[in-house]
N, C-alpha and C positions, 0 to 999 in steps of 0.2 A: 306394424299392423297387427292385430287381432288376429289370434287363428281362427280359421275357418270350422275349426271344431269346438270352441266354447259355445257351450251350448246355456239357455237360457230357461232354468226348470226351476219350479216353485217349492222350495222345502220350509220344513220345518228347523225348529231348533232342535239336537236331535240328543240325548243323555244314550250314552250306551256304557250298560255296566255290565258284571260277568255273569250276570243271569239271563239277558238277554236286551233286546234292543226297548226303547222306549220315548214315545214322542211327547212334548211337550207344546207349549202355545204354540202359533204359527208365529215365524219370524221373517225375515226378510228376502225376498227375490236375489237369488245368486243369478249374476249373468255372467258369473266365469268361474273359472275353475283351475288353477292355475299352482294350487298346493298341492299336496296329497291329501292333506285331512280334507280340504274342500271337497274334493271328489270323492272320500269315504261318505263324507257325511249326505253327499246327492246321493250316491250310492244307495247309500241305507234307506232313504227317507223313497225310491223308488219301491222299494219294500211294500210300504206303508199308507202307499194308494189304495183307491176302495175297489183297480181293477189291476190284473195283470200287465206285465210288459214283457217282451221281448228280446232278451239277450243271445242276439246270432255267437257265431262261434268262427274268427276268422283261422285263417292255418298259419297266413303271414301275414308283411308287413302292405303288402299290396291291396286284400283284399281286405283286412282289417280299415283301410284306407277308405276303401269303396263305399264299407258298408257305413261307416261316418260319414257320408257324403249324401246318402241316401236317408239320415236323419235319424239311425240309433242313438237310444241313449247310453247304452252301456256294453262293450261288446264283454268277453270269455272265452277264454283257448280253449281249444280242444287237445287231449291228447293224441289222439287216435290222427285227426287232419295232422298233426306237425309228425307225425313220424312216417306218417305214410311221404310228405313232401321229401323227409331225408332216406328214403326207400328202404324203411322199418317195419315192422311190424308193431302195433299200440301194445305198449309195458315194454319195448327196448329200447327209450331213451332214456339217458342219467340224468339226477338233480339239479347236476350244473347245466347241463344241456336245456332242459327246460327251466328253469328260471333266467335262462340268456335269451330264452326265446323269449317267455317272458315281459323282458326285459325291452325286447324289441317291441312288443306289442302296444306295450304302453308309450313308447318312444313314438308310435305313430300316429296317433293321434292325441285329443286332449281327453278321452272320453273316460270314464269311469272302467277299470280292469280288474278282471276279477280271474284267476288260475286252476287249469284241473292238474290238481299235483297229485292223484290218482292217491296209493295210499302213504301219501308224503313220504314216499320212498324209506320206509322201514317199518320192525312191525315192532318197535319199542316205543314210548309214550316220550320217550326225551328227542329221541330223532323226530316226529310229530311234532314237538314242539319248534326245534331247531328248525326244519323246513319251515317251518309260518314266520320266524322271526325271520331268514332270507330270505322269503317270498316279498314283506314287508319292503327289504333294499330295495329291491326292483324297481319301486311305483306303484306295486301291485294294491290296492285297495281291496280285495277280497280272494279267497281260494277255498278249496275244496278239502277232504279229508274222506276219504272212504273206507269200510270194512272187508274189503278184497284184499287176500294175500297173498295174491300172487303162486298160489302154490296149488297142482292139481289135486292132491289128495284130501286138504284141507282148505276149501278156496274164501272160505266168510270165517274171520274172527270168532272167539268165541265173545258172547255177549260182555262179558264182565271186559276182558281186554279191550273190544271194541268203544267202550264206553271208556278206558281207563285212558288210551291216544286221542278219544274226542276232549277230554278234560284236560288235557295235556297242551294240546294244540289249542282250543279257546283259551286257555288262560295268558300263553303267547299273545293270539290275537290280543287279546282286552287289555295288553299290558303295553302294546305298540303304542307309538305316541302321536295315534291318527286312528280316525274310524276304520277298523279290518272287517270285514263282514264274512264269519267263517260258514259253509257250508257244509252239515256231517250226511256223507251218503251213505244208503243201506242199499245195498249192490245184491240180495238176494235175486233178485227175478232174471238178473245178465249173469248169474252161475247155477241155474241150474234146479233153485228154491223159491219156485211162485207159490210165497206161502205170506199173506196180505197179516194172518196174524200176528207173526214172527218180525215182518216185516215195520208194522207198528210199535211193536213194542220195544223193537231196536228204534227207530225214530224218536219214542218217547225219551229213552235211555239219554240219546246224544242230548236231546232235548235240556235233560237236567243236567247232562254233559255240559252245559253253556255255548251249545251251536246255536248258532244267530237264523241259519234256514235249514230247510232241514229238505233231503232229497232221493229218490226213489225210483232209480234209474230203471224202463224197463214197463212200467206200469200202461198197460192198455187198454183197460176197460175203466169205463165212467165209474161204475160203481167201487175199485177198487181206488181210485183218484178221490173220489168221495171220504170214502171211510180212512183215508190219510188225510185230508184237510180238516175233517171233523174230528181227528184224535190227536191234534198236537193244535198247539198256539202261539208257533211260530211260522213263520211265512216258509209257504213252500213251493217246492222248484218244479216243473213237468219238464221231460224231453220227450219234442216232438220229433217228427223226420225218421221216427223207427216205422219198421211195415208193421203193419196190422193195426195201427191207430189214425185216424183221421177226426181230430175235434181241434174247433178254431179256438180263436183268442177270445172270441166272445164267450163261447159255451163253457172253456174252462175261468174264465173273469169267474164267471155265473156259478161255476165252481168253487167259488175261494182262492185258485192259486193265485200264485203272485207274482210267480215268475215264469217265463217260458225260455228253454235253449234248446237249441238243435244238434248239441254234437259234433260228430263229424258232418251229417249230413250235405251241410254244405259242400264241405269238399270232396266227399264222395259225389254229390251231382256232378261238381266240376270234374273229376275223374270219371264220373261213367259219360261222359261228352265227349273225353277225351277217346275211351277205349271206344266207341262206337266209331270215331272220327278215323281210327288207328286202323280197325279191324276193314270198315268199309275199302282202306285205300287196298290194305293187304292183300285181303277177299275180291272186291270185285274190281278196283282200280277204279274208282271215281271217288267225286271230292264232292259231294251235293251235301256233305256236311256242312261245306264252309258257310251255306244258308242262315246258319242260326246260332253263326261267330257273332259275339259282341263289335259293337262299332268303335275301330280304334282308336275315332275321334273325339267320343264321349269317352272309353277309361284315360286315352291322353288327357282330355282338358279336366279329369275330375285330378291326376296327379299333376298337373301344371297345378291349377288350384290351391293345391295342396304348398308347393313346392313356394309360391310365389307370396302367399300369406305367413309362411314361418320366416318367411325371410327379414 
């Protein structure tokens, strides 16, 4: 039987070279997706709409589940949700650890997978490149690449090196033998540097770098989301679910972006559900939480579902 997660999206024929993506005539209605290039190439061509989408961010194989069930087209890990579930702190799990996770992600559903391998765990341009090509084994269809280093004293790449691991890493992608959709983040605004000019000009950089989107983690005003979609001409990524931003899908479509994720966010709501649920029993000894528990009936029958269509 069919899985329940081929989903049935309209693309185009889709040329991707190492300068960047590129669409061609329309071609034909894919109603599965059952390769990897298939789902690079839906992937991609989600890009390529004249409005934004939505890529949640599951932690695991369960909720990753869910949220295909509820009709994403494309889910993307989070770092931050998967380590917090192995009771980490985000930046202390290893390559192998997160490309197994990974691994699992894609394994659960049929849907398009795209990886936050933060900054492809090294700060040389060969290791950069090596992460993308085993991101590639996975399943994986797209990942990320960032200018954080991990280090307090120096925490943002300098431009030229940041730009030298983005070319490193794209050319990986572009050399996989399946559509990879690479993502190069400029992580200024989450250490410390809300500086929109610096912040572009590193986006432009990765840009010529040959990243396919280009993202800007951190950004909360309209007019700063502005002057990023209007200074590059690759499709770019917004993260929602941070405090101090609230704009829809509509208002950023109307924007130009082209993609939306959430982060942890997800699984921080589910964590802050859990510690309220926690604290209440501790503190006052009632359970008036259990109120606004999901119905075990409906997550059961969305993983029967599941279970009984792969079969």
């Amino acid at each position: 039987m069919e899985s329940a997660y081929r989903i049935e999206t309209v693309v185009k024929s889709c040329v991707f070279a190492g300068d960047g993506p590129n669409l061609e005539v329309p071609g034909a209605r894919i109603a599965t997706m059952s390769t990897q290039d298939e789902k690079g190439r839906a992937f991609r061509a989600l890009h390529q709409r004249d409005r934004a989408f939505i890529i949640p961010n599951p932690w695991d194989v369960g909720s990753a589940r869910i949220l295909a069930q509820l009709g994403f087209e494309a889910l993307a890990t989070t770092s931050m949700g998967y380590a917090f579930s192995k009771g980490r702190r985000d930046g202390n799990i290893t390559r192998d650890e997160t490309l197994e996770h990974a691994r699992e992600i894609v394994a659960a559903t049929e849907l398009p997978v795209s990886a936050d391998l933060e900054n492809c765990f090294g700060d040389k341009p060969e290791v950069a490149a090596e992460t993308i090509r085993l991101a590639g084994e996975t399943g994986l269809v797209g990942g990320s690449i960032e200018d954080y280093s991990g280090r307090m004293d120096r925490p943002i790449y300098e431009l030229e090196h940041a730009a030298e691991r983005v070319s490193a890493a794209a050319k990986a992608a572009h050399t996989l033998p399946f559509a990879f959709t690479l993502t190069a983040r400029a992580e200024n605004y989450l250490h410390g540097c809300p500086d929109i000019k610096d912040t572009i000009k590193r986006l432009q950089a990765f840009q010529e770098a040959g990243a396919d989107v280009l993202y800007a983690p951190g950004l909360i005003t309209k007019d700063d989301i502005a002057a990023v979609v209007s200074s590059v001409d690759r499709p770019v990524n917004v993260v929602m679910g941070l405090r101090g931003v609230q704009l829809t899908l509509v208002e950023l479509s109307a924007m130009g972006v082209k993609r939306i994720s959430v982060g942890s966010a997800l699984a921080r709501t589910a964590l802050g559900a859990f510690l309220r649920a926690a604290r209440e029993m501790q503190e006052h000894g009632t359970f008036t939480f259990a109120k606004d528990a999901a119905n075990p009936r409906e997550i059961g029958a969305m993983f029967e579902t599941v279970n009984n269509q792969s079969e």
